[in-house]
BAPAMAR-251645 format. One record per residue: residue in one letter; x, y, z of N, C-alpha, C in turn. Coordinates in pm, whole numbers, padded with zeros to 5 digits, always signed. Each point is the difference from the previous one (the first is absolute). Layout:
BAPAMAR-251645
aXYZXYZXYZ/...
//
This chain:
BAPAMAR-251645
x+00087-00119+00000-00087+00119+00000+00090+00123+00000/x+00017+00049-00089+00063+00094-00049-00002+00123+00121/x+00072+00065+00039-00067+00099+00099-00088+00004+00144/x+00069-00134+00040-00115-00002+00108+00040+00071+00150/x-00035+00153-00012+00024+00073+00109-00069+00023+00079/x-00011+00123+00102-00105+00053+00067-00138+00005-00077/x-00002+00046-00121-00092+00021-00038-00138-00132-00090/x+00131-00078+00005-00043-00127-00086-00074-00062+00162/x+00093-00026+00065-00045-00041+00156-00146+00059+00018/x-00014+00145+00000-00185+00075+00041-00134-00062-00116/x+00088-00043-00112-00068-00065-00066-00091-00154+00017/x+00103-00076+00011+00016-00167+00054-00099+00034+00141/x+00058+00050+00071-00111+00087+00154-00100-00012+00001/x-00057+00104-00087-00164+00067-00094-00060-00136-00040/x+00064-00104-00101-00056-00117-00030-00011-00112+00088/x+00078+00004+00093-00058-00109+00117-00088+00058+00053/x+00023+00114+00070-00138+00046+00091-00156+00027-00064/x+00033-00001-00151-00130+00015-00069-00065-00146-00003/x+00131-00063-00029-00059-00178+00031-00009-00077+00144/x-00023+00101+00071-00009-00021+00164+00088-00128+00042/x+00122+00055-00042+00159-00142+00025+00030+00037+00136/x+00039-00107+00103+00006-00028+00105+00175+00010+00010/x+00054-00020-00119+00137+00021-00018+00061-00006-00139/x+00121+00053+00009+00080-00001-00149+00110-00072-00006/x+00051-00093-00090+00117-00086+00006+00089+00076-00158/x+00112+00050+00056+00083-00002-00132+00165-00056+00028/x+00006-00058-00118+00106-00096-00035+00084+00058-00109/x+00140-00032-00017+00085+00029-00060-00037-00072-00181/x-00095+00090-00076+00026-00107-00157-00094-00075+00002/x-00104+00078+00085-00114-00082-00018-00174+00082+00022/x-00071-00047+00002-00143+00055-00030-00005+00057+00179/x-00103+00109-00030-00006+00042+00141-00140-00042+00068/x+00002-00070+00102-00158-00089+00058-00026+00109+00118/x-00142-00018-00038-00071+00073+00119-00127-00162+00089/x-00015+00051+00134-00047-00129+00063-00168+00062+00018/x-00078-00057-00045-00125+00064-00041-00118-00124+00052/x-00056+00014+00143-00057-00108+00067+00046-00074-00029/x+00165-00006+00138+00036-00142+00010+00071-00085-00163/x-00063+00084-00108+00112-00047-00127+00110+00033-00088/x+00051-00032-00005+00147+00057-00090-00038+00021-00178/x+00008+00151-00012-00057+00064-00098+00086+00038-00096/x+00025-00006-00113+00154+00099-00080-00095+00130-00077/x+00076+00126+00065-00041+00128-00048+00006-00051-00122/x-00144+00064-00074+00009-00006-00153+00063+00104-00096/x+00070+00116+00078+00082+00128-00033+00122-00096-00076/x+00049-00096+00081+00153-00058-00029-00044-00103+00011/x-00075-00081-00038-00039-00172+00029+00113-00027-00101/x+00073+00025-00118+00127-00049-00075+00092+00036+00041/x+00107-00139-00017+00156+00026+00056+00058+00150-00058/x-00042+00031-00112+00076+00094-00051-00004+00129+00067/x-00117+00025+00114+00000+00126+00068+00036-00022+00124/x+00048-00125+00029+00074-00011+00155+00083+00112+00070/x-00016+00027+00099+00127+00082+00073+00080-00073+00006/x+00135+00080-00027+00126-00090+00001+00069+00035+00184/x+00088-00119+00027+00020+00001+00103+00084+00151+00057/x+00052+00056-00086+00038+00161+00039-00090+00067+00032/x-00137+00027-00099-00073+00059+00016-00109-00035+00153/x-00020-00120+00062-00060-00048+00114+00113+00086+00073/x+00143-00037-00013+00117+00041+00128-00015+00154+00022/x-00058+00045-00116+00041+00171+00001-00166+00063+00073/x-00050-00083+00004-00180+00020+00023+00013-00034+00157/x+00054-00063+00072+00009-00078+00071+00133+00093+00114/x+00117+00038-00043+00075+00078+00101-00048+00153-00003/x-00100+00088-00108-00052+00120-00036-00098-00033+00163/x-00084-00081+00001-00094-00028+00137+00090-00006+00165/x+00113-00064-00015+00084+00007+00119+00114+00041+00045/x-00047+00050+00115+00168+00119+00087+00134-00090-00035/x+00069+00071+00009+00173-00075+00014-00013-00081+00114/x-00032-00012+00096-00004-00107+00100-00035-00145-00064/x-00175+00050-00030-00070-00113-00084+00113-00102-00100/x+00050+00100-00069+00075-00010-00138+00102-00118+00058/x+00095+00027+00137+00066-00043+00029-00060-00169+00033/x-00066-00049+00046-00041-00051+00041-00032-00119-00086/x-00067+00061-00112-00034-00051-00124+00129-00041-00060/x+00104+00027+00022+00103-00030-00108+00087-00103+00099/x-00062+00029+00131+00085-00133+00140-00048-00074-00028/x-00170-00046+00019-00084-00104+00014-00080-00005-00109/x-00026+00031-00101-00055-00067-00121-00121+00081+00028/x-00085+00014+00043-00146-00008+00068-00040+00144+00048/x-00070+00055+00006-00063+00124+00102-00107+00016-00036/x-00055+00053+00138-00193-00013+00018+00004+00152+00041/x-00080+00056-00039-00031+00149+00091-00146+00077-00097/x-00064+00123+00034-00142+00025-00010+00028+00144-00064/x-00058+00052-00107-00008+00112-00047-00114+00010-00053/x-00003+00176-00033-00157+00034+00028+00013+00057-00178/x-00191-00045-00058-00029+00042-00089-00095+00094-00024/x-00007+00118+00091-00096+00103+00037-00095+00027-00087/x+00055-00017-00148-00087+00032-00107-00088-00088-00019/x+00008-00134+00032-00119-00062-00019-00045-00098+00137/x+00003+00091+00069+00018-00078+00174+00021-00118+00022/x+00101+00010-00025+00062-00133+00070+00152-00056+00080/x+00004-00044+00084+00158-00044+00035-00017-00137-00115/x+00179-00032-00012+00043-00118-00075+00085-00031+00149/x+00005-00139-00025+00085-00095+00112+00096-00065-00130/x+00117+00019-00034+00117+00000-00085+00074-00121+00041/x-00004-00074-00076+00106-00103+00016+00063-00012-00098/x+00163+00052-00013+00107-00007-00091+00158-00162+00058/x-00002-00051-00106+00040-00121+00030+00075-00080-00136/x+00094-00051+00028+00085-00042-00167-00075-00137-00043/x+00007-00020-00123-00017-00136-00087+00097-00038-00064/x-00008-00059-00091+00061-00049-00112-00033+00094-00089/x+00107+00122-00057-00048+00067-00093-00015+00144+00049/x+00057-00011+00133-00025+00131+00091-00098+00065+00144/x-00021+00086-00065-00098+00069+00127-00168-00011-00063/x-00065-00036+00113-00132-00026-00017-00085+00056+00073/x-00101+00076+00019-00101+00031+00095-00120-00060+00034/x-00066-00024+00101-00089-00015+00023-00091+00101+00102/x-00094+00062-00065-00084+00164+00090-00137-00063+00032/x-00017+00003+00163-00165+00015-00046-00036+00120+00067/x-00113+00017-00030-00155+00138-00038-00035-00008+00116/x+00038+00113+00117-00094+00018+00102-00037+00105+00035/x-00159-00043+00013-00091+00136-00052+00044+00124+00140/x-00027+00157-00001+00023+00060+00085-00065+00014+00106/x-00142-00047-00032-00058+00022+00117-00052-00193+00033/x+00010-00024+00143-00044-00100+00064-00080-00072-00030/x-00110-00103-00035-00112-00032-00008-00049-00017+00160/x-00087+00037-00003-00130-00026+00150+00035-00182-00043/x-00038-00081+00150-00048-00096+00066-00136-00077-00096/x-00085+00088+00000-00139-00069-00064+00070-00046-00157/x+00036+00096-00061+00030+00015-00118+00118-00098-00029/x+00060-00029+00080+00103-00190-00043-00096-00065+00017/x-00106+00003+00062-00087-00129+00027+00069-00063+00109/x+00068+00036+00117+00068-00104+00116-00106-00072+00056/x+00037-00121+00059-00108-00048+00093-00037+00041+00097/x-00140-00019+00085-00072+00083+00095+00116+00054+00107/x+00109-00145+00024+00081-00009+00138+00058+00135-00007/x+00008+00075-00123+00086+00110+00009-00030+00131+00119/x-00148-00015-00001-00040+00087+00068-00019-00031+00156/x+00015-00074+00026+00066-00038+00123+00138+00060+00061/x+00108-00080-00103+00107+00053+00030+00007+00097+00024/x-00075+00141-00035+00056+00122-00027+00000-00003+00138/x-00077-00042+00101+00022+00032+00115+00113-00052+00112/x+00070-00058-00073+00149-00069+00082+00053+00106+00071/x+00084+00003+00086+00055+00087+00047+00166-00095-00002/x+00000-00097-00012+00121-00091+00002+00021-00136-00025/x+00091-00100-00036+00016-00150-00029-00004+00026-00139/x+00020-00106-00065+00102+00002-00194-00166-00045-00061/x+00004+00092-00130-00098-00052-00093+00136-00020-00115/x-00023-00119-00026+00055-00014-00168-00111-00045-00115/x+00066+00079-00109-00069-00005-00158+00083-00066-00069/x+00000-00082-00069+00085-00105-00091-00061+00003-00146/x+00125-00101-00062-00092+00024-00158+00142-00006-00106/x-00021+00013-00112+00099-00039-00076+00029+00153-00042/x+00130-00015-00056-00009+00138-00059-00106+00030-00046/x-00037+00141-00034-00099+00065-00077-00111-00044+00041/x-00050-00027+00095-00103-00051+00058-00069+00125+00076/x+00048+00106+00045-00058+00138+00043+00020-00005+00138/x+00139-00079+00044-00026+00013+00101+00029+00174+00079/x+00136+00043-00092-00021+00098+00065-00127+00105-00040/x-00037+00060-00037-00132+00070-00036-00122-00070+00118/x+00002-00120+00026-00132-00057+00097+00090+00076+00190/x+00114+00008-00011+00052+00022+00117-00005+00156+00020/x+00012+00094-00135+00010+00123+00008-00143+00037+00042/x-00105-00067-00041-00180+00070+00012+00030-00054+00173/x+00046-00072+00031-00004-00062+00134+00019+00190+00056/x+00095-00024-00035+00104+00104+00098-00052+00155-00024/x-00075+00009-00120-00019+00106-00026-00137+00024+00075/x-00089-00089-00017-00174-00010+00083+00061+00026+00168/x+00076-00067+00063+00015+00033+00130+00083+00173+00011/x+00088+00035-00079+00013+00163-00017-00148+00077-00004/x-00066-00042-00056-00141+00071-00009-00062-00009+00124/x-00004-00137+00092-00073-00011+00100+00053+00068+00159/x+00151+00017+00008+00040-00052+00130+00153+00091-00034/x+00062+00054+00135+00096+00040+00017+00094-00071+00025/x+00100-00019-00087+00120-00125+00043+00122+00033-00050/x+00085-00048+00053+00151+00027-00092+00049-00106-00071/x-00008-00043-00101+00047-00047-00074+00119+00001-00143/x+00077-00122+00045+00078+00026-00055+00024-00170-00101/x+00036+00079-00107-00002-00121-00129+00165-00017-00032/x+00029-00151-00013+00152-00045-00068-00044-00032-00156/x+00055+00076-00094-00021-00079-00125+00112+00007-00066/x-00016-00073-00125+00089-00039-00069-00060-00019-00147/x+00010+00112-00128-00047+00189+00070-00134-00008+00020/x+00021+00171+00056-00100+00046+00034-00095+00010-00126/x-00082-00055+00001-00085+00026-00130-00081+00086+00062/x-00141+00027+00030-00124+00075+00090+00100+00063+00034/x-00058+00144+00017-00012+00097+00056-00114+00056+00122/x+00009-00019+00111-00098-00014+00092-00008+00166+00012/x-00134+00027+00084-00101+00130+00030+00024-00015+00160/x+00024+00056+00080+00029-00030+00116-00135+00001+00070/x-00105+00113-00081-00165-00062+00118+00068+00036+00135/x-00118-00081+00054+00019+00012+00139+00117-00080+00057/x+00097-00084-00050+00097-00027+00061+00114+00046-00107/x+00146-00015+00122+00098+00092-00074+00049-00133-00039/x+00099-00021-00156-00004-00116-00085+00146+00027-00028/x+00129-00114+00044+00093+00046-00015+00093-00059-00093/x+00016-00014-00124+00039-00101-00100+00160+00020-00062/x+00020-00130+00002+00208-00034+00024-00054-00088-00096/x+00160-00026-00112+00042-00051-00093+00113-00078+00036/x-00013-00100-00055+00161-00098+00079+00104+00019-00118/x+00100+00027+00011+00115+00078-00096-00011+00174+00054/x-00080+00058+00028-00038+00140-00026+00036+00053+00122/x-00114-00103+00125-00044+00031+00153+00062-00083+00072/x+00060-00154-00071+00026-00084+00062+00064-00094-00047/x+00045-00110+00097+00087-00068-00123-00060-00186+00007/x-00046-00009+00162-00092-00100-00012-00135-00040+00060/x-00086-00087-00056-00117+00041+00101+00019-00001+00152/x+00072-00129-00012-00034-00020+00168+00130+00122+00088/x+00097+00024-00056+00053+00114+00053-00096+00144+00044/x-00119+00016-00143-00077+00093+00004-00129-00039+00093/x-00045-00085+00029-00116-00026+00113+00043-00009+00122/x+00123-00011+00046+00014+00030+00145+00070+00118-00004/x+00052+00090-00105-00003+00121+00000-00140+00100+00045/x-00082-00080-00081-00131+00099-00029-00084-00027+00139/x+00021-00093+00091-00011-00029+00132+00025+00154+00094/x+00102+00048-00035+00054+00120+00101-00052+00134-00047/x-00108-00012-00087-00075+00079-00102-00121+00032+00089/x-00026-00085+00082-00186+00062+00053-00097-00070-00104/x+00001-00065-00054-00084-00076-00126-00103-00065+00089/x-00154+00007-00066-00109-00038+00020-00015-00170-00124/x+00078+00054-00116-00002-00111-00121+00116-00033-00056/x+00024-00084-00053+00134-00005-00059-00037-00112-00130/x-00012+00043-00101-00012-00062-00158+00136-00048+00000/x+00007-00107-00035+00174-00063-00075-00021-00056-00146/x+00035+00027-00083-00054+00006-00132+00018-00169-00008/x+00116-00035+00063+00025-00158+00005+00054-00073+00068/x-00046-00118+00018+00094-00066+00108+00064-00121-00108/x+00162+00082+00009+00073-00094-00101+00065-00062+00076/x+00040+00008+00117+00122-00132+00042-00024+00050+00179/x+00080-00132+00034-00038-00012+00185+00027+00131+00083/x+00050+00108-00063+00027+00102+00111-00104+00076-00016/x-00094+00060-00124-00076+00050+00017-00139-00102+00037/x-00012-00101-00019-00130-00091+00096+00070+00019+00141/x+00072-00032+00078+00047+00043+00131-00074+00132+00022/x+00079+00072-00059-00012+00154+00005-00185+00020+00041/x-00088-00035-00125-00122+00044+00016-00071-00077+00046/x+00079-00143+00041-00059-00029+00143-00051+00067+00104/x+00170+00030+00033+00013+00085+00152-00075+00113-00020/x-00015+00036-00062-00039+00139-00038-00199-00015+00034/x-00049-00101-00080-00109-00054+00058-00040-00013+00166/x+00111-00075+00014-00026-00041+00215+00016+00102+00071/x+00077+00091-00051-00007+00124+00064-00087+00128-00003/x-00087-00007-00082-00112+00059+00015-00079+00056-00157/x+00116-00024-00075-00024+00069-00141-00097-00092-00032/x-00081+00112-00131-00064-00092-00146+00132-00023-00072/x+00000-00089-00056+00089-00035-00116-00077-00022-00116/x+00029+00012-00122-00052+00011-00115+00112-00078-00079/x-00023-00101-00082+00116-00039-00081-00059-00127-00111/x+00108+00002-00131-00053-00075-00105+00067-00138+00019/x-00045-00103-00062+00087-00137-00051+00014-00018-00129/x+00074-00065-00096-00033-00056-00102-00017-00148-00020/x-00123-00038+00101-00044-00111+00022-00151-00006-00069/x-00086-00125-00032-00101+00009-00083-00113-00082+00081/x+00044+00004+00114-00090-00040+00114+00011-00016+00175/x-00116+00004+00046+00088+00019+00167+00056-00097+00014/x-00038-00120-00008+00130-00099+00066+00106-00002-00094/x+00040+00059-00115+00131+00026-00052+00084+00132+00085/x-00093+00063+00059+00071+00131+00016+00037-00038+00199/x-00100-00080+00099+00043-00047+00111+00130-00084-00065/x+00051-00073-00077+00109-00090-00043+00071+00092-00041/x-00028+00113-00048+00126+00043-00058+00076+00102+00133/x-00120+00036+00084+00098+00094+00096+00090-00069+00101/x-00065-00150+00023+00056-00129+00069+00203-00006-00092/x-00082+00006-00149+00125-00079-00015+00136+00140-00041/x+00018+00074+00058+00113+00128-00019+00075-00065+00117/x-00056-00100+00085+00106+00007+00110+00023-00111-00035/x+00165-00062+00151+00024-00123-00021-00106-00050+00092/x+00007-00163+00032-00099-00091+00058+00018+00053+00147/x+00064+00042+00062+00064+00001+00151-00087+00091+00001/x-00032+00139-00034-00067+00065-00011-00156+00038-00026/x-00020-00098-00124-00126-00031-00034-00155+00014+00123/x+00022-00082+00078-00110-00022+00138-00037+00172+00054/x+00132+00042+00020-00028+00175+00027-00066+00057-00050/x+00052-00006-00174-00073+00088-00082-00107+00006-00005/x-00081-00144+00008-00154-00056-00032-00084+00044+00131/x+00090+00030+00076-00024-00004+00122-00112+00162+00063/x+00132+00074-00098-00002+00143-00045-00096+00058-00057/x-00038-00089-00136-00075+00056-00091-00127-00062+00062/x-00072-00128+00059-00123-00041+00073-00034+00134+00107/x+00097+00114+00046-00036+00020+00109-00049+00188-00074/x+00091+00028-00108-00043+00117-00045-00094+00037-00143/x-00005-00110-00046-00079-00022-00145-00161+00062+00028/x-00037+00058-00092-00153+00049-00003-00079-00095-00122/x+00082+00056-00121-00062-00084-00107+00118+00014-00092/x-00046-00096-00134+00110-00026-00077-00156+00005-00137/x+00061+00098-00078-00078-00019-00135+00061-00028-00125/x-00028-00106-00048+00070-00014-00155-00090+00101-00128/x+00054+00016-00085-00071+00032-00118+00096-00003-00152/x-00151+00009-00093+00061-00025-00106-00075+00085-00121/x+00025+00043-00074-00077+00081-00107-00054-00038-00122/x-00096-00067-00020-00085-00053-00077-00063+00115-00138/x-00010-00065-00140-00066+00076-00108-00164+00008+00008/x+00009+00122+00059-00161+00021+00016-00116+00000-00141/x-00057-00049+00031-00126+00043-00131+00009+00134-00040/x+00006+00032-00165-00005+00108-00012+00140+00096-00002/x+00084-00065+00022+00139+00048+00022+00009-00017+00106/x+00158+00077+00046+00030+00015+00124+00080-00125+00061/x-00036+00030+00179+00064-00143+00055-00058+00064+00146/x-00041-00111+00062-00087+00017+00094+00046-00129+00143/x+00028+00066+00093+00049-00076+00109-00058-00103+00099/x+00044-00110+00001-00020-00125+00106+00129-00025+00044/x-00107-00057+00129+00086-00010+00159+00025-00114+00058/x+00072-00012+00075+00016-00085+00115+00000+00030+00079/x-00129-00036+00114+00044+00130+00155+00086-00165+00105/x+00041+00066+00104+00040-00119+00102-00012+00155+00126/x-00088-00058+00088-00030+00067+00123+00088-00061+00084/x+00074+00070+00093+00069-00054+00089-00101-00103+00128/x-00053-00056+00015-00076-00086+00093+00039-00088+00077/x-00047-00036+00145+00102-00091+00073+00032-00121-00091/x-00114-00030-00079+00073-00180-00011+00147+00064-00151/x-00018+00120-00045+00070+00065-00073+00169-00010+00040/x+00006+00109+00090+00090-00039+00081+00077-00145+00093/x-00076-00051+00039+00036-00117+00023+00132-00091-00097/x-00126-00015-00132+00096-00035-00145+00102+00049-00044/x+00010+00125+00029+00117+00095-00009+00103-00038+00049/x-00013+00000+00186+00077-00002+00089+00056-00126-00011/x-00111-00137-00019+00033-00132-00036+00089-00057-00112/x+00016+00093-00104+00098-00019-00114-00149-00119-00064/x-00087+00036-00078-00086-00048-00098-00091+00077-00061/x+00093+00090-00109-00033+00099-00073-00123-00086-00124/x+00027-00145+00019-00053-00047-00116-00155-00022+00037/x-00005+00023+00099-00175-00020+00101-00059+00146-00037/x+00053+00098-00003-00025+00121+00004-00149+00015-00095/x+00003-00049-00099-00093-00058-00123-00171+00007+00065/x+00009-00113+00086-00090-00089+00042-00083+00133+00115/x+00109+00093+00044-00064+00117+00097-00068+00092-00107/x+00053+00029-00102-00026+00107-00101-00165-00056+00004/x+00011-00106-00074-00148-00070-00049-00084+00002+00141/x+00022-00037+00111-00117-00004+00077-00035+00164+00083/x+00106+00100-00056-00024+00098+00084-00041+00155-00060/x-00115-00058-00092-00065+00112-00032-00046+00110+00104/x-00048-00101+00072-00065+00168+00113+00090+00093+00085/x+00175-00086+00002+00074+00121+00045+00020+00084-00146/x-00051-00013-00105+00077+00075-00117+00053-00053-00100/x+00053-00119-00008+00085-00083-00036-00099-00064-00134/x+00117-00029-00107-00056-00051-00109+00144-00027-00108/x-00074-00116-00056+00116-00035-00099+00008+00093-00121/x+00117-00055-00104+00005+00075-00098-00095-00078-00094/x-00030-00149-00017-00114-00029-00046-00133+00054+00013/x-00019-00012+00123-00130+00075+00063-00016+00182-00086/x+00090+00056-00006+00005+00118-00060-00022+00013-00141/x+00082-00120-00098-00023+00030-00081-00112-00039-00053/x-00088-00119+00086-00105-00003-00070-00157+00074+00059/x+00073+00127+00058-00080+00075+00060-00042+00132-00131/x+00140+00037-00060+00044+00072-00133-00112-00088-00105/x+00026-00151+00007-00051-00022-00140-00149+00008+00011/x-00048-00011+00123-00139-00019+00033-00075+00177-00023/x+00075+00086+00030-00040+00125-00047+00085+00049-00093/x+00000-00073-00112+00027+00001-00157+00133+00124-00016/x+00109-00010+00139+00127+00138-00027+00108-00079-00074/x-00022-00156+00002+00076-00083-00115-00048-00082-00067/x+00050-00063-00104-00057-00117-00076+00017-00102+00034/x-00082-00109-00016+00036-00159-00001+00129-00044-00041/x+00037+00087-00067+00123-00074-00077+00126+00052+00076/x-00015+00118+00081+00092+00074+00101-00009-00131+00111/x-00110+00004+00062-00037-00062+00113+00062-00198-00009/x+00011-00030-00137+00063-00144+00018+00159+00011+00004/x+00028+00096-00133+00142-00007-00009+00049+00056+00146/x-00030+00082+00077+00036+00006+00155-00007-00064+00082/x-00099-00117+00014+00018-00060+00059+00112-00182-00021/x+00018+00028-00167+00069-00084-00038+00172+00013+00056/x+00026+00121+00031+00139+00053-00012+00053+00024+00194/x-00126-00023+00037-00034+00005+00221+00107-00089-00027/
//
C-alpha cells in the first residue's frame, strides 16, 4: 500500500468504525482485516496483495504513535501494548505492536469513549446485587475479546454514579476513561504507573482505596496480592482468561506450588463473592449479544473451593438458581428462547462448551 501514513491510517479508521470493527489487524505484505462480530473481515479498500502496507510503512505508522521510551522498548522486547486517543471519532485504541515474520505487525482494538450502562451489556440480574459489596473478590473471566473489560468498566462506572468511593484501577492499558461521579477514580498503567500488578496492589493498599480493579491476575504475586487485599477489607475487582468457574477456581489454585496450594483455596473460599464467565455471541440482526456464567459464592460453594473440587463447582451452578446462579447453557438458551440468537448460534455454542 503505497503511502500508508497518518493519513492513510484516518482512512482504514473511518472504514472499520463504519463497519462497527471491534478491531484492526495489519500485517507486513498483506491485506488489512478488520474483526466485525467476532469475524475476521479483509478491508475491501486493500483486500489485494498489491495494496499491502509494506513492513516500513507499519514501522513508520507504528513509532509516529510512540514516545522514545515506548520506542525503546519495542526495539528490546519485540512487543508493546499502550492506549491512544482518537478524539475525532471517539475513541481510545488499545495498540499492540509486536514482530513477525516479515516485520512489524499491529493489532488495535476500538474502544468506544464513552462507557456502556449495565442494562445495555445485558449482565445478569447478580450484577445488581454486587453493586452493593463493600468488599471480598468478584471475578469476570472469558476469552479474549469476550468484553470482559467493558462488562467491568459499567461495573465500576454504575457504582461512581451511586456511591462515594475511592477507587483505584491497575491496567494494562488504560483503555476507559472513567468520570469520577460521586467517587474519586484513580487510574495507573503498568509500564507508565507501575511495573507490576502485585507490586501495584499492595502499593494501592497505602492509598485509602474503597476498590481496587486489577485488570489481571497473571501470575501468583498478583492472586496473593488481591487476595490479601480482599481479607483486608477491600472490593477487589479482577479478570481471568478462563472460560468457566471451575477453570478459573483451578487456575488461581494452580500459580502456586502444591505446599502452598491448601492456603490459597483456603483464601479464595473465604473472600470470593462471585465468579462470572462470559462470552459474546452473534445476535440476530447483527451485532453480538452477551451470555453468562454466574457462580455465587455459597456455603456449599466455598466448601468446594476450600476442598480443592473445582470440578463439582458445575453441579452448584445448576442447582442454585435462587442464589443467582446459572449456567452458560442455561443462558444461552434463555437468548435463543427470546429470539437475540439463532438456532444455528445456539448449537454451534454449545458444540464448542
Amino acid at each position: 500500500m503505497a503511502g500508508f501514513d497518518e493519513q492513510t491510517w484516518r482512512g482504514l479508521l473511518n472504514r472499520a468504525v463504519s463497519a462497527c470493527a471491534s478491531d484492526i489487524h495489519i500485517a507486513p505484505d498483506a491485506p488489512v482485516f478488520f474483526r466485525v462480530n467476532g469475524v475476521l473481515t479483509a478491508d475491501a479498500e486493500n483486500a489485494d496483495k498489491g495494496k499491502a502496507p509494506t513492513e516500513r510503512e507499519i514501522s513508520m505508522l507504528l513509532s509516529s504513535w510512540m514516545t522514545p521510551e515506548q520506542r525503546e522498548k519495542f526495539r528490546t522486547q519485540g512487543e508493546i501494548d499502550f492506549a491512544r486517543e482518537e478524539a475525532d471519532f471517539r475513541l481510545r485504541l488499545r495498540v499492540h505492536g509486536f514482530t513477525v515474520r516479515g516485520g512489524t505487525a499491529l493489532s488495535v482494538r476500538l474502544v468506544p469513549e464513552h462507557i456502556p450502562s449495565l442494562d445495555s451489556l445485558g449482565v445478569p440480574p447478580i450484577f445488581r446485587r454486587l453493586l452493593s459489596l463493600r468488599s471480598g473478590l468478584v471475578l469476570v473471566s472469558g476469552k479474549t475479546g469476550a468484553g470482559k473489560t467493558t462488562t467491568l468498566a459499567a461495573f465500576l462506572s454504575e457504582i461512581s454514579r451511586q456511591r462515594a468511593a475511592h477507587i483505584i484501577t491497575l491496567e494494562d492499558p488504560i483503555e476507559y476513561v472513567y468520570e469520577s461521579g460521586k467517587s474519586l477514580i484513580s487510574q495507573r498503567e503498568i509500564g507508565a504507573h507501575f511495573t507490576s500488578f502485585g507490586g501495584a496492589i499492595r502499593s494501592a493498599l497505602r492509598e485509602d482505596p474503597d476498590i481496587l480493579l486489577v485488570g489481571e491476575l497473571r501470575d501468583a504475586d498478583a492472586v496473593q496480592a488481591a487476595l490479601s487485599a480482599a481479607e483486608t477489607g477491600q472490593l477487589v475487582l479482577a479478570s481471568l482468561h478462563t472460560r468457566s468457574a471451575a477453570e478459573a477456581a483451578h487456575r488461581i489454585e494452580s500459580f502456586f506450588p502444591a505446599a502452598q496450594q491448601q492456603e490459597i483455596r483456603a483464601q479464595l473460599a473465604a473472600v470470593l463473592e462471585a465468579m462470572i464467565s462470559q462470552e459474546l455471541l452473534p445476535a440476530v440482526g447483527g451485532g453480538r449479544v452477551l451470555a453468562s456464567e454466574v457462580l455465587v459464592a455459597t456455603d456449599a460453594v466455598r466448601h468446594l473451593i476450600r476442598a480443592g473440587k473445582p470440578e463439582q463447582l458445575a453441579s452448584c451452578i445448576v442447582s442454585g438458581a435462587s442464589s443467582g446462579m446459572q449456567t452458560m447453557g442455561q443462558d444461552v438458551g434463555r437468548l435463543r428462547a427470546a429470539e437475540k440468537i439463532d438456532a444455528e448460534t445456539a448449537r454451534r455454542f454449545e458444540k464448542i462448551r
